[in-house]
N, C-alpha and C positions, 0 to 999 in steps of 0.2 A: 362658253356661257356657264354661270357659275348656278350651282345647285337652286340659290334663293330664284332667280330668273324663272327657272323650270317650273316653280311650285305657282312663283305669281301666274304665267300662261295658265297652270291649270286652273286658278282661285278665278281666271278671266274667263273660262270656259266656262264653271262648274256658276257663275253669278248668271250666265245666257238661260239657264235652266230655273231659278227662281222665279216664280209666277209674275209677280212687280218687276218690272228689268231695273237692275239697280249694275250703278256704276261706280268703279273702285279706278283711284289713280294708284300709281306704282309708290307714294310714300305715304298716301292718305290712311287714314284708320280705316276697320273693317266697320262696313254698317251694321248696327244692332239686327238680331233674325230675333224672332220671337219665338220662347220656349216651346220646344216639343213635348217637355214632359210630365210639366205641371201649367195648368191652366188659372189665372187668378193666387189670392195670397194663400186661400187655404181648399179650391174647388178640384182635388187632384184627378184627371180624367185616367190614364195610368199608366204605369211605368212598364212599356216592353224589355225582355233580355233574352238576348238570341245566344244560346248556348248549344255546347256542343260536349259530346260525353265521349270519351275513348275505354277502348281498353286495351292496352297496347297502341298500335295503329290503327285499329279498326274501330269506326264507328257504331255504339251499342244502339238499338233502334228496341222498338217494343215499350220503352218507357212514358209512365203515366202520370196524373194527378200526385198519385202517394208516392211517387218514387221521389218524387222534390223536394226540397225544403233552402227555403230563402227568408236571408236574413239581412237586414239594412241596418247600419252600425251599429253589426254584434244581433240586434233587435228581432227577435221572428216576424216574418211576414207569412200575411193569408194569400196563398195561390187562389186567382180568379177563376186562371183558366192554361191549357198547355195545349201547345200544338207541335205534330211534327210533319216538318219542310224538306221537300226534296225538289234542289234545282228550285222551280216555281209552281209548284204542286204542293199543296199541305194533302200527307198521307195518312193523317189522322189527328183527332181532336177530343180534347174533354172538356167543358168546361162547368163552370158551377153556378152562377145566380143570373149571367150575361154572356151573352157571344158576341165575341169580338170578330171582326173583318184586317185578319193583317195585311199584311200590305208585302208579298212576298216577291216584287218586282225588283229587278237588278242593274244595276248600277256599276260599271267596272272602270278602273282608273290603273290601267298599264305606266306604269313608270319605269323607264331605263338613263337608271345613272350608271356608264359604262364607258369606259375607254376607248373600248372597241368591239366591232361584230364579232359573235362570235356564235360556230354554228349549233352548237345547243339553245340555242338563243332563239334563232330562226326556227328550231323543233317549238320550241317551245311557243310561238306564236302559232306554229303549224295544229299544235294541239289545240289551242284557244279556238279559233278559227273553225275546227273539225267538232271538235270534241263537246265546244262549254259555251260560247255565243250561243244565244237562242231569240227568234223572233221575239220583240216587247222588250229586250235587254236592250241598256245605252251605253257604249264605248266611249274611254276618252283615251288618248294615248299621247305621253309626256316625252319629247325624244329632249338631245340637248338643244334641236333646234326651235319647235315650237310643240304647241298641243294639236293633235287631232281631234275633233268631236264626230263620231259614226253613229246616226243618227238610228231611231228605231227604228225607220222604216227601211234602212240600206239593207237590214239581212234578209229583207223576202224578196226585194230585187237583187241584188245582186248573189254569183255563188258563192260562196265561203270559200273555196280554193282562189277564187281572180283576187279574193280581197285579202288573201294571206300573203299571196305574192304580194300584191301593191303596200302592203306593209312593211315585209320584210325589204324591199327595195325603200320605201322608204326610209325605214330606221339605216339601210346601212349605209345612205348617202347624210341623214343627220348627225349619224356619232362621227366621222368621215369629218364633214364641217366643222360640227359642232369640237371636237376635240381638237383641231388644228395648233390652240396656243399650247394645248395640255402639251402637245407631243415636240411643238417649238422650246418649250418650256423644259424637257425633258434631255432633250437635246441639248440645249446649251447647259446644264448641266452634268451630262457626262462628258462633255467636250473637253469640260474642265479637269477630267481625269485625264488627258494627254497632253495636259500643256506642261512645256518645259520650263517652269518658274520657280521660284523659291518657296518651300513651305509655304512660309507664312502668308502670303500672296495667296499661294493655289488654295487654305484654308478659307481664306478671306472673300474669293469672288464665291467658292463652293458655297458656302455657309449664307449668300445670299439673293446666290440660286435655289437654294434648298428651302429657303425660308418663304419665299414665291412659289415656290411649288408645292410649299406645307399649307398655302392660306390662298390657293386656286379654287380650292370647292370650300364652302361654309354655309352652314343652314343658318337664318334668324329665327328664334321665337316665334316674333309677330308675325312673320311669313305663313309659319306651321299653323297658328294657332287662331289665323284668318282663315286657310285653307281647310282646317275644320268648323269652322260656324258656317261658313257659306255652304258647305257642302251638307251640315243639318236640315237647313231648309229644302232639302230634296227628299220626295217620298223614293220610300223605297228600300231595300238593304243595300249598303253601302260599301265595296269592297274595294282597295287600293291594294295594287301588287307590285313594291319597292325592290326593283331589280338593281341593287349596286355591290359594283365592283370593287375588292382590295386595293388600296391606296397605299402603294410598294414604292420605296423612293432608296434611291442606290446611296450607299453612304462608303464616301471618300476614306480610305485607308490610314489610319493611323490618327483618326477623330479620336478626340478627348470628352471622355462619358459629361461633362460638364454640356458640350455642342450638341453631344446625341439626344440628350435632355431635351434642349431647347427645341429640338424635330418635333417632339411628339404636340400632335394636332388634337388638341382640347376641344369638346362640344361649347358650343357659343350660345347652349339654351337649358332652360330649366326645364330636366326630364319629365319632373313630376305634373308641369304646369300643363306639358305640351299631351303629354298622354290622357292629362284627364278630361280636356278640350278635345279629344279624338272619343275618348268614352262617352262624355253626355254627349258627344254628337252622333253616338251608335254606328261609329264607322269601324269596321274591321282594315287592320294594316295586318299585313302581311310581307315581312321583310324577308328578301333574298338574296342573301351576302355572297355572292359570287367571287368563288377566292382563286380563278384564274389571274395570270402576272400578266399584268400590261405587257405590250408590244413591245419588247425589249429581253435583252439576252444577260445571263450572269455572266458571262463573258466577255468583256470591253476590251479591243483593240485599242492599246496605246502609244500606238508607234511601232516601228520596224516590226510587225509582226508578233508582237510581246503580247497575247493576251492578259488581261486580270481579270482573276476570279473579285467578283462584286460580291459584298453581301448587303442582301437587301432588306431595309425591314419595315413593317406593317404601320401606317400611320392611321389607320381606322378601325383601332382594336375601341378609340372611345364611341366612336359613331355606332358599328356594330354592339357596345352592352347597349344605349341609348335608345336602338328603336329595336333589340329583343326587347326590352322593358316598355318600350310604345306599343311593340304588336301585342304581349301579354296582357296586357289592360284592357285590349281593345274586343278581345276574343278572337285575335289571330294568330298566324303563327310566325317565329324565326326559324330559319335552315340558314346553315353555313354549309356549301357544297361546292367543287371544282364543276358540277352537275347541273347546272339549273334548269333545264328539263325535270331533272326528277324533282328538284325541289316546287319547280312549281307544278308541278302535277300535286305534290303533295300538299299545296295551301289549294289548290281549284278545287279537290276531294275535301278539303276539311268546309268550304267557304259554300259545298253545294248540299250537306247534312245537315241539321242543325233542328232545335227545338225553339220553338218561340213560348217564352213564360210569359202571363200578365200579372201583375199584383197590383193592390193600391196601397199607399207607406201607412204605414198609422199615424206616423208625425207627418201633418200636412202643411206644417209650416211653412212657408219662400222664404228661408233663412236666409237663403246665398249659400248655406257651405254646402259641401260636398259630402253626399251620402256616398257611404260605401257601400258595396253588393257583396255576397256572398251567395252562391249556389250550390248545395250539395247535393249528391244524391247518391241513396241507398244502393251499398252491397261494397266491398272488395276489389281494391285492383282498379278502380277507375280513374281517371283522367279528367276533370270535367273544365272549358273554359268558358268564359263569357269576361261583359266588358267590367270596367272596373266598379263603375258607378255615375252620379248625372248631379250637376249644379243645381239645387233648388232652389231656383230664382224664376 
């Protein structure tokens, strides 16, 4: 099943959670939600931005009213109000003419684009499960076969250990399935490095195996950029944690850099379009590029015992710049790790600290464009991210 598939299942889950039940066919448009962040043409109620401050790795806590300063295209803004959030506890608050009520409840959307199980993978749900689920949180989880929805009320009956198991058994029977052409695909493929035929021929069938196997996963746009509107309409903070795999394709010996060209697998979406749809809808992506080598050896038997050395190379160096540049906008984070345990430990730590800002724009116009955000704040050495900015429509 191909990546756009996965994301529709999720946009089908995440529409069951909109107050109005509203239904989406698989090539219809996405239904209009209405704005979160501007009320009427000029009535602005006000713009939240979930930020988070490092220094180093370590998140800086302590920080207040005057430590901030935000600015919307270029423009200073007046801070309302700051709060700091921990997990679903606000651990502290300041604010200045009005108290806000944030809305510090969680929303997680597990996604695994992956070849294959593998067992950092399974830690790594085992951590979810132990460590970072908590009563009142809602789970969806994206395999290549379908989505899961784990409802709020599964984590006070059920234990967190029975249900990490029935996860991990899950996911490994979906990528299993789910992967079956990838691996058919794959297969005939190198098959074609032991066949006894003329160049030209053995160029000819490789080059259209490979080309099948360069345009097996593809994201659409509107796929993405439905899956962010429908998912604005959900209260709450919104955190998506994009588990994909290195996309490594063996390439036939004695290829002419012209064929090797032709390999390389182009994003099929406009990066800018798609990350600012994920920002005004205040969702945090967190992408983890998982640079394990699919189920397969550098080494291919081609007869009588003759191994070849294969070299293999990277057909998702565009997709990895593409959603580091989605999760940066969004106020989350990219890791490229053989690890993914640690790397997502290290987006759960970033995704459960954070400061919630309020401010109201000066310009309260519903222009349509796109305000930009800026958040700084005071002192050396810091780190600071949040999302990029919000549609003022």
């Amino acid at each position: 099943m191909c990546f756009r598939k996965r994301f529709e299942a999720a946009v089908a889950c995440a529409v069951a959670l909109v107050s109005a039940f509203l239904a989406i066919s698989a090539s219809g448009p996405a239904p209009a939600l209405p704005a979160q962040d501007l009320q009427h043409a000029v009535s602005v109620v006000n713009i939240e931005v979930p930020v988070r401050v490092f220094r180093g790795d370590d998140f800086v806590e302590g920080l207040g009213l005057g430590d901030f300063e935000v600015f919307e295209d270029d423009k200073p803004q007046r801070i309302e109000a700051v709060y700091l959030v921990k997990k679903t506890g606000i651990e502290k608050k300041e604010e200045k003419e009005k108290a806000y009520a944030p809305d510090v409840s969680r929303n997680f959307f597990l996604v695994f684009e992956l070849h294959e199980y593998l067992p950092q993978i399974g830690k790594a749900i085992d951590h979810f499960f132990e460590q970072v689920i908590a009563p009142g949180d809602r789970l969806f989880v994206a395999t290549p076969v379908k989505t899961y929805h784990f409802k709020k009320e599964a984590f006070t009956r059920l234990a967190t250990k029975k249900m990490a198991d029935q996860m991990r058994d899950l996911l490994k029977t979906d990528l299993a399935l789910g992967n079956s052409e990838y691996r058919s695909m794959m297969k005939s493929l190198t098959d074609i490095f032991a066949m006894n035929v003329e160049w030209d021929l053995k160029q000819l069938l490789y080059m259209e195996a490979a080309r099948a196997l360069r345009d097996h996963k593809y994201l659409e746009e509107n796929r993405l950029r439905a899956f962010a509107n429908l998912l604005k309409g959900i209260d709450g903070q919104k955190h998506v944690f994009l588990f994909y795999q290195k996309e490594l394709i063996p390439v036939l010996p004695g290829l002419d850099d012209f064929s090797l060209a032709e390999l390389n697998k182009d994003i099929s979406f406009d990066t800018t379009k798609v990350k600012r749809a994920f920002s005004t809808s205040s969702i945090a992506i967190h992408f983890l590029f998982v640079t394990n080598k699919p189920g397969m050896h550098d080494d291919l038997d081609v007869g009588r015992g003759n191994p070849l050395r294969v070299v293999l190379i990277d057909q998702s160096d565009s997709i990895f710049g593409a959603f580091r540049d989605v999760a940066r906008a969004t106020g989350g984070i990219a890791d490229s790790s053989a690890n993914p345990l640690a790397s997502f430990r290290k987006a759960v730590t970033a995704s459960e600290n954070y400061y919630l800002l309020y401010y109201s724009p000066s310009d309260r116009r519903a222009d349509g464009r796109f305000r930009m955000i800026e958040v700084r704040v005071k002192g050396r050495g810091l780190r600071v991210t949040h999302r990029e900015g919000y549609y003022a429509n």
